[in-house]
N, C-alpha and C positions, 0 to 999 in steps of 0.2 A: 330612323335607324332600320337599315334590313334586316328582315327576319331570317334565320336562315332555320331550315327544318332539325332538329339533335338524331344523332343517328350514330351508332358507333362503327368505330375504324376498326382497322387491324390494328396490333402492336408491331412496329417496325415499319408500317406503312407512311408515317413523316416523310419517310426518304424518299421516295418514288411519287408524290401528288404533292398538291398542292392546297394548303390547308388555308380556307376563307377564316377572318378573324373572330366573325361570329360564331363558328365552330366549335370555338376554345372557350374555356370556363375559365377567369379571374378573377383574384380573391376581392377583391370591388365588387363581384355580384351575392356573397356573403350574403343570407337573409338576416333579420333582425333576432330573431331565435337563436340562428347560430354567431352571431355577432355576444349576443345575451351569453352565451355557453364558453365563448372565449374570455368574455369580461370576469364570470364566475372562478372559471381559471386562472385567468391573473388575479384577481383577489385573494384566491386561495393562495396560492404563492407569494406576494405581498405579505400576509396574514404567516402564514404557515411556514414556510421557507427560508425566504429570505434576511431575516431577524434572527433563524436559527441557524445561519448557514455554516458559520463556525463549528459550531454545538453537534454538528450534523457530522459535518468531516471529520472531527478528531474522535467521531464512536466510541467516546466514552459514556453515555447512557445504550444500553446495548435497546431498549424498548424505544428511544423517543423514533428512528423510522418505522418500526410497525403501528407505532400511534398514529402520526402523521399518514403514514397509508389507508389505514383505519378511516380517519376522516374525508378523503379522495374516496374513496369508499361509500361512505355517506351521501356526498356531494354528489354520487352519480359519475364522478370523473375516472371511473375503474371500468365504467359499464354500456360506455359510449357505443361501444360496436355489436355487447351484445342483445339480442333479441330480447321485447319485453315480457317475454312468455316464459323467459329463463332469468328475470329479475335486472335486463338491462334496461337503456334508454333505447336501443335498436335504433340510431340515427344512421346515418348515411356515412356511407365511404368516407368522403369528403370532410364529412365534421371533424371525422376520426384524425384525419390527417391536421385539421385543424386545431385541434385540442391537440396532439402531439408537437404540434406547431409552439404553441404557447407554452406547454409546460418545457419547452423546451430551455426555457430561462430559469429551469428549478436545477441547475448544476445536477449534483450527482442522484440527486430525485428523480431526476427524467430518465436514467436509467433503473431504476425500480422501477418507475409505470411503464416502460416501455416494455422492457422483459415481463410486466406480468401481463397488461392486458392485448402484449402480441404475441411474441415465441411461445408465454404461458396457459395463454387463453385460447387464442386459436386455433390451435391440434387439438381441442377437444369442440369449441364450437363447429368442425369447418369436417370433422372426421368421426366425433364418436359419434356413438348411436346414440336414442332416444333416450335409454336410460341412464348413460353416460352422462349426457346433458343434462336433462334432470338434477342429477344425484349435487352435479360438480358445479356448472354455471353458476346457477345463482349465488353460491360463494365465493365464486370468484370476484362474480359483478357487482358484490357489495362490499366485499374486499373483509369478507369475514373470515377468507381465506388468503394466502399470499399464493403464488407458485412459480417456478423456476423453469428451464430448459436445461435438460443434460443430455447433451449430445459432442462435445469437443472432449477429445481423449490428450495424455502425455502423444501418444505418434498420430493422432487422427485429428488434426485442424479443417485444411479445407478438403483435406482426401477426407470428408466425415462417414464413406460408405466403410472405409477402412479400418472403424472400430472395433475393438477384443471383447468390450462387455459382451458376455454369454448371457443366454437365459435358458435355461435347465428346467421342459413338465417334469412336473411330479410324478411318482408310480401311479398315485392315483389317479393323476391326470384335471385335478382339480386348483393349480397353480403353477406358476412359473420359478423358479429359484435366478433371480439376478446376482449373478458377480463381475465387478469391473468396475474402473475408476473412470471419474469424470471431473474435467478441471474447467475452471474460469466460469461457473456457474454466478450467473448474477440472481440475487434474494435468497441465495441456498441457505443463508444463514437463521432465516426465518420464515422460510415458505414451509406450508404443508400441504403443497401437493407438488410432483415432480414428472414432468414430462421425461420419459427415459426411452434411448435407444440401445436396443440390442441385436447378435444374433440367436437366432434360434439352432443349434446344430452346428452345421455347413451352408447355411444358407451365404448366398450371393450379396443380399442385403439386409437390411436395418427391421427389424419391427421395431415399433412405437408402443408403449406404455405408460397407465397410467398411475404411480408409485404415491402413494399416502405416506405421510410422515412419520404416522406412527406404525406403519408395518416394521417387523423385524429387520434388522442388520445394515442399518444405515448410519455411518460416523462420516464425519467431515474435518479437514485442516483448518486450522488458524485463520482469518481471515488473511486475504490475501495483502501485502503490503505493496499500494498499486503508487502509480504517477501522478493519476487523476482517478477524478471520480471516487475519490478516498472516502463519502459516505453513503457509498453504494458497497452491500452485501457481497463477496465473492469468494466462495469457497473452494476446495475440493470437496468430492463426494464420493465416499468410496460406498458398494455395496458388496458386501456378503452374503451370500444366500438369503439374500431378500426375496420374501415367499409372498408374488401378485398374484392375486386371483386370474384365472383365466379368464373372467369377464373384463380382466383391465386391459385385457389386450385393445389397442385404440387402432380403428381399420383394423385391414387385415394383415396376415403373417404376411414379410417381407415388404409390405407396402409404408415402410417406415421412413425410407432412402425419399418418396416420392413427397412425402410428410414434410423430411427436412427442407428439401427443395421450393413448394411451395409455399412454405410458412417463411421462409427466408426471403422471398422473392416480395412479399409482404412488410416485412419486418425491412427492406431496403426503403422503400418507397415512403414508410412513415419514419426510418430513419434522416432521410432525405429532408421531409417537411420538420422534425424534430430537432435542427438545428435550427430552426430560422428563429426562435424566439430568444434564443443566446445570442446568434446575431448580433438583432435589432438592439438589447441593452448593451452588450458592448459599444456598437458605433452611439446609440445614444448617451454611454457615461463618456465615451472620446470626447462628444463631440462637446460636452457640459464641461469638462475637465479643460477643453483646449480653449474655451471662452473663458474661464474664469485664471488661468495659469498664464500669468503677464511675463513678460521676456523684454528689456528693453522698452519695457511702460507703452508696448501692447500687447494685447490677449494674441498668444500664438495662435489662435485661428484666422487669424488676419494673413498671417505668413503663407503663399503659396505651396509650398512643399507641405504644410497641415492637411491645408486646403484639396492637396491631390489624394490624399490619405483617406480623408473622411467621404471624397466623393467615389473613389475608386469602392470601398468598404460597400456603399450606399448600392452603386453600380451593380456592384458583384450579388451582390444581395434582393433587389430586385429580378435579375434576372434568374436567380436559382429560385424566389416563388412562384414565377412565370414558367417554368419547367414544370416545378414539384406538381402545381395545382392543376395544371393541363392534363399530367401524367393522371392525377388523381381523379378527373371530372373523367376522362374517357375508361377508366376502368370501370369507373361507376357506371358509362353509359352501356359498356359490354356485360356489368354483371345485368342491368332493368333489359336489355334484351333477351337476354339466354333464359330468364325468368320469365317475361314476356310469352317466350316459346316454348313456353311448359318443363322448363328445366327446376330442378329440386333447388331451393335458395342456397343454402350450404355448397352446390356443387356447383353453381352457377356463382360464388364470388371467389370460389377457388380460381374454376376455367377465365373469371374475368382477370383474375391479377395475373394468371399464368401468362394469360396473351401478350400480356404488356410487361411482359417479364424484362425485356431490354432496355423498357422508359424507367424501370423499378432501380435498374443498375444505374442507368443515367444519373437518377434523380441522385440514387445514394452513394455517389461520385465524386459529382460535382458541389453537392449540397456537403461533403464532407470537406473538401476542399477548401470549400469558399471558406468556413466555419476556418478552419486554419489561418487563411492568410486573415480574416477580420480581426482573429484575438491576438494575432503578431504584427499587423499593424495598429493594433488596440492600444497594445502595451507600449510601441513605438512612441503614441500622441504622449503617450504618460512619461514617456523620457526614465530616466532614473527613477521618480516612484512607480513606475511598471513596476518595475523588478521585485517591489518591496510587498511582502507579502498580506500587509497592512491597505493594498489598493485592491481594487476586485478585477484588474489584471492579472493578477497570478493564478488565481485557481480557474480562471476562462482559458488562460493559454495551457495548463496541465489537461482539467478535462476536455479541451476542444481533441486531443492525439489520439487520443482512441478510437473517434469515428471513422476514420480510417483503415481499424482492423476490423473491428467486430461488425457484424451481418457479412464478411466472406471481407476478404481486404480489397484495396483499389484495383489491385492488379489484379486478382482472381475474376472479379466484376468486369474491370475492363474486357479479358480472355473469354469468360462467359459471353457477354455479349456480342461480340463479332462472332462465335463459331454460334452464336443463334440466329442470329442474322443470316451466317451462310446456310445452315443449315434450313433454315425457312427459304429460301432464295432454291435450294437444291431441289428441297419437294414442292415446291409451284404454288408455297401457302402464300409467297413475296414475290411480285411479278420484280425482279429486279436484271433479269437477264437482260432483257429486253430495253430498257432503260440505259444497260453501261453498254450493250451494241452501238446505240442512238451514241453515246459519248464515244465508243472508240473508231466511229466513224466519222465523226465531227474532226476529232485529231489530225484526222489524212487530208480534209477536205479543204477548199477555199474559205479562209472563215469571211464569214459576212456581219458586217455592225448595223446592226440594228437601233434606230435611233428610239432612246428612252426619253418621254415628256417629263422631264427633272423636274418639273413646275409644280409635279403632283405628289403632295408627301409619299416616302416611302415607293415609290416606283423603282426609283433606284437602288435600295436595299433591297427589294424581293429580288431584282435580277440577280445583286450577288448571292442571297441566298440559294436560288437555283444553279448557280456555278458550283459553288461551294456543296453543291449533294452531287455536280458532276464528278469534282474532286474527288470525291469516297466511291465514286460508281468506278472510276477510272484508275483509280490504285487496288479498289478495292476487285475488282473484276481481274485486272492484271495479276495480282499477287494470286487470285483461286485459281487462275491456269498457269500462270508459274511453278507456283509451290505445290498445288495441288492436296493431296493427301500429307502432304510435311508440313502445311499451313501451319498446321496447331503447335508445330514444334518450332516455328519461328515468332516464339512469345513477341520479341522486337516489334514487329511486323503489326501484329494484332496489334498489341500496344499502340502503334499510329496510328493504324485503322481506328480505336474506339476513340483516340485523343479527337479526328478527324467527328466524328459522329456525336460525341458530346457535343460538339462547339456548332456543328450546326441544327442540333434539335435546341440548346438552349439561345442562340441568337434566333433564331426563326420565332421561337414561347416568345422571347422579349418582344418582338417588332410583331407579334400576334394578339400580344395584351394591349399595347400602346393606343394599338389599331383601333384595339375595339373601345378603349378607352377615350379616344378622342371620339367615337361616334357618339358615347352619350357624355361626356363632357365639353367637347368643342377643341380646337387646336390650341387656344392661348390656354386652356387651363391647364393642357397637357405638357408644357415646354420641359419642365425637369424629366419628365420620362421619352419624351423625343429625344431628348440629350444623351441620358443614360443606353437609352437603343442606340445611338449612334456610336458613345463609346466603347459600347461592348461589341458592335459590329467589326472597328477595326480593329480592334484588338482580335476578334477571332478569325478577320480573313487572315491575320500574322501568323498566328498557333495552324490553320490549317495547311497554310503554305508549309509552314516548320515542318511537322508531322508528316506532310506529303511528300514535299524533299526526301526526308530521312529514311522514308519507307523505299521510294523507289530507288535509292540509289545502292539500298540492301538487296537487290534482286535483278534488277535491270543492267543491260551493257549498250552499249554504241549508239546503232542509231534509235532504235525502241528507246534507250534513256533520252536521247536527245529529244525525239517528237513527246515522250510526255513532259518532260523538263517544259517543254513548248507550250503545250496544253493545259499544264500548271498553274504558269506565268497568264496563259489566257484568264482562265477560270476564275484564279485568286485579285484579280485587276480592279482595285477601286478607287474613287476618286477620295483626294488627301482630306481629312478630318482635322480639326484642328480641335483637337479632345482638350488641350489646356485650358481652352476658352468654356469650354461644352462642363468640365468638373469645377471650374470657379464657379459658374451658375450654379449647381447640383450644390455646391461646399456653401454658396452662399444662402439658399433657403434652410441647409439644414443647421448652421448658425445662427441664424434668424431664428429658428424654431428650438434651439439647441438639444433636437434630439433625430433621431431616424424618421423622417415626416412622411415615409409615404405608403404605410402598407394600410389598407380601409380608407387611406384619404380621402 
């Protein structure tokens, strides 16, 4: 196997080089530690969860989730990220995302850990001071505390700089006085500490605060009566001259707005890995359900149209860990440099996630996505007992909807992410000028074919994946001297762009794991994941045609529409897949194994 040297990228640089597959981190290189750390966790959910899942959603013992946090708490699974000097485990990036990974199978539990040990935990790990940490960490990290994020108002969603909470010194100058409402708080109902954003005055933006439970003038609404995730805590929070110490101010005045930003761009990327342990148990109860559920005296997973269900599911799914974990390993690699080069830890894992702030959006997109189409074709294999609330389709398709609003919604994400892209592209941090020239010269030119040795795995998928980053260099460069400064008001527009840039960071992750997967397994042990690369390839040369189509025809006329129309048609050109064949194989291992067979395989 080649070694190749670890070294980190940029964030957004996917697009413009050329990434060797040794490069890239897969959840197959998993140490036995953290393998040991994911098993602890599913046990704990086995144990703990899922026997009370009922019990849990219908919040009629109002203690049994602070109990059960309580013991994650214990376990060490509240404490994963933070430092062992403030009472964590201080493991890696990575674990983190891993452990979010798993407990992601605890329904409405995974939003408790998620909101405490990310939105709750990390403005005070990543920003406060010494003694802030001190004081606060180690209660959080053993979960002898709970704590929340208030930062979403009645008018301030994802305008969130646009918040009315005021915060009013005192004459004395010895505290803050907080007034203002905050809604859609997740653990507000039993946290005791409260991440809160205010203005100060007239200030432009946000400060950040850290609010105790038991300070003065804090009441809250009814729990909220939600769709999903019904045993997940969610309140209103009103404050009234709620009197904080001016040592709780977290960072500094107005540096709250930069707070929200960064911790969100965090709280994407483990939102992203956080789906995938839902996933896995939905396709693996489909796939148990559709082996034992006879039709005509055979088990309907015999029937092809099952068959493309469970494998598409399987598809979809491998390839969203093959993003998630990639996305993960190079953040890691940017925070052990910035460290490395004498940077402060704290500010060197902030600067690490910020860089890769567009793989965070990616991750927490697509990974939201996929989670959708698995638990509605979940409920599909189940036919009529789907629907019945008695199967554990129902409350997967309720809590899968929400991942798609909360950490900023799809379309905001989407929109983020292309104007960060152009905007890196603008100040010369993303050589990408230079790149979509090379393509908008190619357009005019005599094209020339160049013959690829088909012989050799995956030769022929890299080249489409290099077409398919000319596609986004070529709409995407056209549309910034088009539209120019209106770019951003042609949401449309963007929206294709990011459809266009999703599909080809997460087909490239898939045929970058496989890659590396076959060097240390061999080609025949690989076949179900050469499979799954292939039919997730053509399926995304289709979406980035679509996408591309759609964008230029919103902006372009004559003959410019016509040579990119032309240049499209080049780009997008691959040879036919015969994917029915390619998901019988995928459908039939994971019948055989009657469950999701291949994430640690």
């Amino acid at each position: 196997m080649t070694t190749v040297t670890k070294h980190s990228i940029k964030g957004g640089e996917f697009l413009v080089r050329e990434t060797d597959a040794q490069e890239v981190f897969i959840p197959e290189e998993f140490s036995e530690e953290q393998k040991m750390m994911a098993q602890a966790c599913q046990d704990f959910i086995d144990t703990e969860i899922t026997p009370k899942a009922d019990e849990i959603d219908s919040m009629k013992d109002p203690e049994l989730v602070p109990q059960i946090f309580k013991k994650a708490g214990e376990l060490g699974l509240l404490g994963i990220s933070v430092p062992e000097n403030y009472g964590g485990l201080g493991m890696s990036f990575n674990t983190g995302m891993l452990i979010a990974d798993i407990i992601g199978a605890a329904g409405s539990f995974s939003t408790t850990y998620g909101a405490h040990t990310g939105i709750g935990t990390l403005p005070i790990l990543y920003y406060g001071n010494e003694e802030q940490k001190q004081k606060y960490l180690p209660l959080l990290a053993t979960g002898q505390w709970a704590a929340c994020y208030c930062l979403t108002e009645p008018d301030a969603g994802s305008d969130a700089n646009s918040g009315k909470t005021k915060a009013v010194l005192s004459d004395d100058g010895s505290h803050y006085k907080i007034t203002g409402q905050k809604m859609w708080i997740s653990n507000a109902g039993f946290a005791d500490l409260f991440i809160v954003f205010a203005k100060i005055e007239d200030d432009k933006n946000l400060t950040a605060f850290i609010v105790e439970k038991t300070f003065n003038g804090i009441t809250m609404n009814d729990e909220e009566k939600k769709l999903g995730i019904k045993g997940s805590s969610t309140r209103q929070v009103f404050f009234n001259d709620t009197e904080v110490p001016v040592e709780n101010m977290l960072s500094e005045r107005q540096n709250g707005f930069k707070i929200a930003v960064n911790i969100l761009n965090i709280g994407r990327i483990k939102l992203g890995a956080g789906v995938l342990g839902g996933c896995r148990t939905v396709i693996s109860q489909a796939t148990q359900y559709a082996n034992e559920r006879k039709q005509f005296d055979v088990s309907i997973s015999s029937f092809g149209a099952i068959k493309h269900k469970l494998a598409e599911m399987a598809t979809r799914v491998y390839v969203t860990e093959s993003l998630d974990y990639r996305a993960g390993q190079n953040i890691e690699d940017k925070m052990d440099d910035l460290v490395a080069s004498g940077m402060d830890d704290a500010q060197a894992k902030l600067k690490g996630v910020e860089q890769f702030a567009i793989e965070c959006a990616i991750g927490k997109i697509h990974s939201s996505e996929v989670l959708d189409y698995v638990v509605d074709q979940g409920l599909q294999v189940y036919g009529g007992m789907g629907y019945s609330a008695d199967a554990p389709m129902e409350r997967a398709y309720r809590d899968a909807r929400i991942a798609r609003i909360y950490e900023g919604t799809n379309e905001i994400n989407r929109m983020l992410m292309i104007g960060m892209i152009l905007k890196r592209a603008m100040k010369g941090e993303l050589n990408m000028f230079e790149p979509a020239m090379a393509v908008s010269k190619e357009l005019t030119a005599v094209p020339t074919f160049s013959t690829i040795d088909k012989s050799v795995l995956f030769n022929a998928e890299k080249e489409v994946i290099k077409n398919l980053k000319k596609v986004f260099l070529m709409v995407g460069g056209k549309a910034a001297m088009a539209l120019q400064d209106r770019i951003e008001d042609e949401q449309e527009v963007m929206m294709n762009l990011a459809d266009i840039l999703i599909e080809i960071y997460a087909v490239e992750s898939a045929m970058l794991r496989t890659e590396k997967l076959i060097s240390m397994r061999g080609e025949e042990a690989c076949a179900d994941y050469i499979a799954m690369t292939q039919i997730y390839m053509a399926q995304a040369v289709d979406r980035v045609n679509a996408a591309a189509k759609e964008a230029i025809a919103s902006f372009t006329k004559g003959d410019e529409q016509k040579v990119m129309l032309m240049g499209l048609k080049r780009f997008t050109k691959m040879d036919l897949v015969n994917t029915k064949e390619l998901r019988r194989q995928v459908a039939d291992t994971m019948i055989k194994e009657g469950k999701f067979p291949y994430f640690f395989a």
